[in-house]
N, C-alpha and C positions, 0 to 999 in steps of 0.2 A: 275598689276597682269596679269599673262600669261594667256591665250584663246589658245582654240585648232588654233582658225581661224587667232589670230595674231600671230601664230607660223608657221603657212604653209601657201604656194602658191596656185594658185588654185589647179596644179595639184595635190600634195601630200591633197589638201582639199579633192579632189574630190576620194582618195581612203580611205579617212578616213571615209567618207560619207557611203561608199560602206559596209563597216568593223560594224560602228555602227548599222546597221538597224537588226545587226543580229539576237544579242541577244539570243547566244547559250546557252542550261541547256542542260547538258549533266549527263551520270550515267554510270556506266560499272557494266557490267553483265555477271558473269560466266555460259557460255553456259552447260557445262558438267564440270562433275570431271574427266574428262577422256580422258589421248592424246595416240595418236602414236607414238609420242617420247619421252625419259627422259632425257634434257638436264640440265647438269651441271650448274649450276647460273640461275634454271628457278624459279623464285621467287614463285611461285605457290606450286610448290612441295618440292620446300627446307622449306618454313614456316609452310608445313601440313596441308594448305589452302584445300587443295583436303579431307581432311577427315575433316573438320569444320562441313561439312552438309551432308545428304543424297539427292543427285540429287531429283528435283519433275519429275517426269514422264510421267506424266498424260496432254497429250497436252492439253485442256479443261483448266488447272490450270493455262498455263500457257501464254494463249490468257487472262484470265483475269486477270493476274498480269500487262502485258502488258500495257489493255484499264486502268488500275489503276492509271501505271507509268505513258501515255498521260496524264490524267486527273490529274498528281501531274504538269505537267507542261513538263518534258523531251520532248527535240525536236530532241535530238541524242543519239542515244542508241550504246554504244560501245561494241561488244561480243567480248569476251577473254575466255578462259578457264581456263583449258584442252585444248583441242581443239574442236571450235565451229563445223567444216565443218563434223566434225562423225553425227551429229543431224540434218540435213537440215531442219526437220520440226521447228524446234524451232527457227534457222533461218530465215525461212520465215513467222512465228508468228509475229516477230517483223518488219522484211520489209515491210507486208503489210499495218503496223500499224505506222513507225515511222521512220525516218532516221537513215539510220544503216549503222555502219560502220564493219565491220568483220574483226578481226585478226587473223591468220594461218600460220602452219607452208609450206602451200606451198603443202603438198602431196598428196592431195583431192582439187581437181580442182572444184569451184564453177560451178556450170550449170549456163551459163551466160542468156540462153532461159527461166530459172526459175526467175531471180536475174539479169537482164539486166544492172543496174544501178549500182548496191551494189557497194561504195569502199570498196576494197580489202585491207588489209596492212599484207605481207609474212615478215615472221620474220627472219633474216639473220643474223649468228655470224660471217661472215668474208669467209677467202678464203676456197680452202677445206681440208684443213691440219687442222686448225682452227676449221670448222662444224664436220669435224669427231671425232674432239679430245672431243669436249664440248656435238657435240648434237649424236655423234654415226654413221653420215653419212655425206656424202652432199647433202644437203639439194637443194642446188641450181640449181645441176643435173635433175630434178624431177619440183621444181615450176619453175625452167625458161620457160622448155617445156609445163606447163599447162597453162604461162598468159603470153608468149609472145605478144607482142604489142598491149596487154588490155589496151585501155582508162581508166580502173577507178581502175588501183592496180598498186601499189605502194612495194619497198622492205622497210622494217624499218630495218635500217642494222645498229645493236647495237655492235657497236666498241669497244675492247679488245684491253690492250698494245700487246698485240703480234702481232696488227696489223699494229702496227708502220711500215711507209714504203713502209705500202700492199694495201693501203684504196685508194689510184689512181686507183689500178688496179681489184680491187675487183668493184668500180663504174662505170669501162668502162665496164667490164662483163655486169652489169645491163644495159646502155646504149644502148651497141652493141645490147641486146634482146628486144629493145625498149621500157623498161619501168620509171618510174621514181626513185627518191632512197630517204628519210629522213633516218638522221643520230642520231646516240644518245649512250650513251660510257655505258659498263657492268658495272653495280654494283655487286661484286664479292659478291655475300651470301652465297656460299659454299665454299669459300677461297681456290678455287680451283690455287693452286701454279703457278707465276707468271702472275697472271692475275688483282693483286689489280695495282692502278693506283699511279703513282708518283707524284710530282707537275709539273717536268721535263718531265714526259709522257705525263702532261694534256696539256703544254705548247706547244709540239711537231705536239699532235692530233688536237689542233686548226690550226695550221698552216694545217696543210694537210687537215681540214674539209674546211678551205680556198681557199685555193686553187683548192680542189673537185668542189665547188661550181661556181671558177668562169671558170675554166674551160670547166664545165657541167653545165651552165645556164640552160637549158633547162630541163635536166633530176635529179639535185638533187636542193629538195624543202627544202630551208633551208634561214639562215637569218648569217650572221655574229655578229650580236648579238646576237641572239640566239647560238651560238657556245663558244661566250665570256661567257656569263651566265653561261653557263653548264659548260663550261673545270674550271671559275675559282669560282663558285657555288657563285657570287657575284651581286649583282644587288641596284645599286644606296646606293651602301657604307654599304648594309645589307646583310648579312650570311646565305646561302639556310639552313635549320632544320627544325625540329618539330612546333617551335613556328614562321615560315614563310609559313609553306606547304599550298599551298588551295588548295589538293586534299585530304581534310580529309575528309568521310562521316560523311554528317551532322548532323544525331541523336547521334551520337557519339564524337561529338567536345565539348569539355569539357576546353578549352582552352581560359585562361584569364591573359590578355585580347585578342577578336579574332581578328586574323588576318585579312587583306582583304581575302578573299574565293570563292569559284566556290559555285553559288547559288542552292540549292535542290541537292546538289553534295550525290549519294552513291552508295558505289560499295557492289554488289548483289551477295549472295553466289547461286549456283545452289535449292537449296531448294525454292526460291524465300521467304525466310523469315530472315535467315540471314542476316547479313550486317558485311563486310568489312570496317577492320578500315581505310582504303587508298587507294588510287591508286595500291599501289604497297603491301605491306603485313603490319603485325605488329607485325613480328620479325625482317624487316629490321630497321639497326641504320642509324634512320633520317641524322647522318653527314656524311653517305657514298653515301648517294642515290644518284644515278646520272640519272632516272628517266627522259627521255626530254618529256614529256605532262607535268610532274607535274614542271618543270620550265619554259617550252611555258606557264603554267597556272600563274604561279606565276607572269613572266611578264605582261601578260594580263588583269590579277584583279587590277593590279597596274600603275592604266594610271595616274592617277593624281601626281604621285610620276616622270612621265616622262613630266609633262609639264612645264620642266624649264627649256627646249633651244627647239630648232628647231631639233638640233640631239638628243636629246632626244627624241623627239614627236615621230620624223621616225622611231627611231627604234624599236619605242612600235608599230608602224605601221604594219612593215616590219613581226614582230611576230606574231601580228594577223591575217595576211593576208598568211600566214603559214599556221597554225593551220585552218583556214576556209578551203583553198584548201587540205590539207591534212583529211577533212573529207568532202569535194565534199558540201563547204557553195560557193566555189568559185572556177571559174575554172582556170583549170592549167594556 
């Protein structure tokens, strides 16, 4: 029988050491129902997720939803919207109570003297032919010049076929302003014309996310298996869907039999009473999502499924150790 320890060397022992002690529970949490921008394929506002609940308001409400979430266990609290950076207070509710990660479009510059630590993760659809077309601007224009060479923000730069060709040059952009980049491909939910993805597309965008990576060691935080996962939604001979997802909220997982899953997993409507069916919405169809947390996830819940070679072990390694620096468990 395989062991983690007869599968790796010290060295790969010793970053697997590093990985286990984490033991992240994590939960996302909609800051506001309310952004600056309307992009195209924003899964928030194409599912009507923005009118699910009435924002709570009442900061008071929501410092003790908060000490609630600690006390269910959460040690990473992921804010999403709308957009969080409109509410600073509510952001900082959570910072001084819990590790938090922040998601934004970039156009509201976090006060780094308020939030010194906070990882940052700016949302990017591509070049700017690309951001004007999907989000109305460039976007890039505006958060490059606010977290130039911020130690702790990151672009999550969600890749579109239209950017077949472009994604070298869209990464040295980010490079050249000294930040770093994760990558992860559109899930088209507003079927906005030529942006669903092919098999030939998905084929094409590995090789390029490939190559990004080893050419920009340093600036894009990513895994080559994790790129394999995603482009061909396949992992240890099983099919990414509904009935493999573990980022279903877990008062609401109703699924038999359950899958491996992210523990106390639930994503939180602004009302702070609601709950989200997923990560991502529950109008999107589970076999298009191309979502990269909920496949770094699905990797993750599934170590035992990777201890049956040595390159198997690694590359569940390689994932985890992703996923931790990409929310500041580990540094870059």
């Amino acid at each position: 029988m395989n062991t983690v320890r007869s599968l790796l060397d010290d060295e790969w022992y010793e970053r697997y050491k590093r990985i286990s002690r984490l033991n992240i529970r994590s939960s996302i949490y909609d800051v506001t129902d309310r952004c600056n921008l309307r992009c195209k394929g924003c899964f928030f506002f194409s599912s009507d997720e923005h009118k699910a609940a009435r924002e709570e308001k009442d900061p008071a409400r929501w410092v003790e939803f908060i000490e609630r979430e600690r006390e269910r266990g959460v040690n990473l609290a992921i804010l999403i919207g709308g957009e969080p950076t409109l509410y600073m207070d509510r952001i900082e509710a959570f910072y001084k109570r819990l590790p938090t990660y922040c998601a934004t479009n970039g156009q509201i510059k976090v006060p780094r003297d308020r939030f010194p630590d906070m990882m940052v993760g700016i949302s990017l659809w591509g070049d700017p032919e690309t951001e004007k077309k999907l989000r109305g601007r460039d976007t890039f224009a505006v958060s490059s010049k606010n977290y130039a060479g911020d130690p702790y923000t990151y672009y999550l730069y969600t890749i579109t076929p239209r950017q077949l060709g472009r994604l070298g040059e869209v990464v040295k952009r980010i490079d050249d302003v000294g930040l770093k980049v994760h990558m992860q491909l559109l899930s088209n939910d507003e079927g906005v014309d030529g942006f669903s993805w092919t098999e030939a597309q998905l084929a094409q965008v590995r090789d390029e996310m490939d190559a990004a990576l080893e050419r920009y060691p340093r600036s894009v935080i990513s895994s080559r298996y994790y790129h394999e996962v995603l482009t061909t939604r396949i992992m240890m001979g099983r099919r990414f869907g509904w009935q493999e997802c573990p980022s279903v909220t877990e008062p609401m997982d109703t699924r038999s039999p359950q899958p491996r899953r992210l523990i106390r997993f639930i994503r939180w409507a602004a009302d702070l009473k609601t709950m989200h069916r997923c990560c991502t919405s529950a109008t999107r169809d589970c076999t298009t999502c191309m979502d990269g947390a909920a496949h770094m996830s699905w990797v993750m819940v599934n170590k035992r499924e990777h201890l049956r070679s040595t390159q198997d072990l690694q590359n569940w390694i390689t994932v985890y150790e992703m996923f931790a620096k990409l929310y500041r468990f580990l540094p870059w």
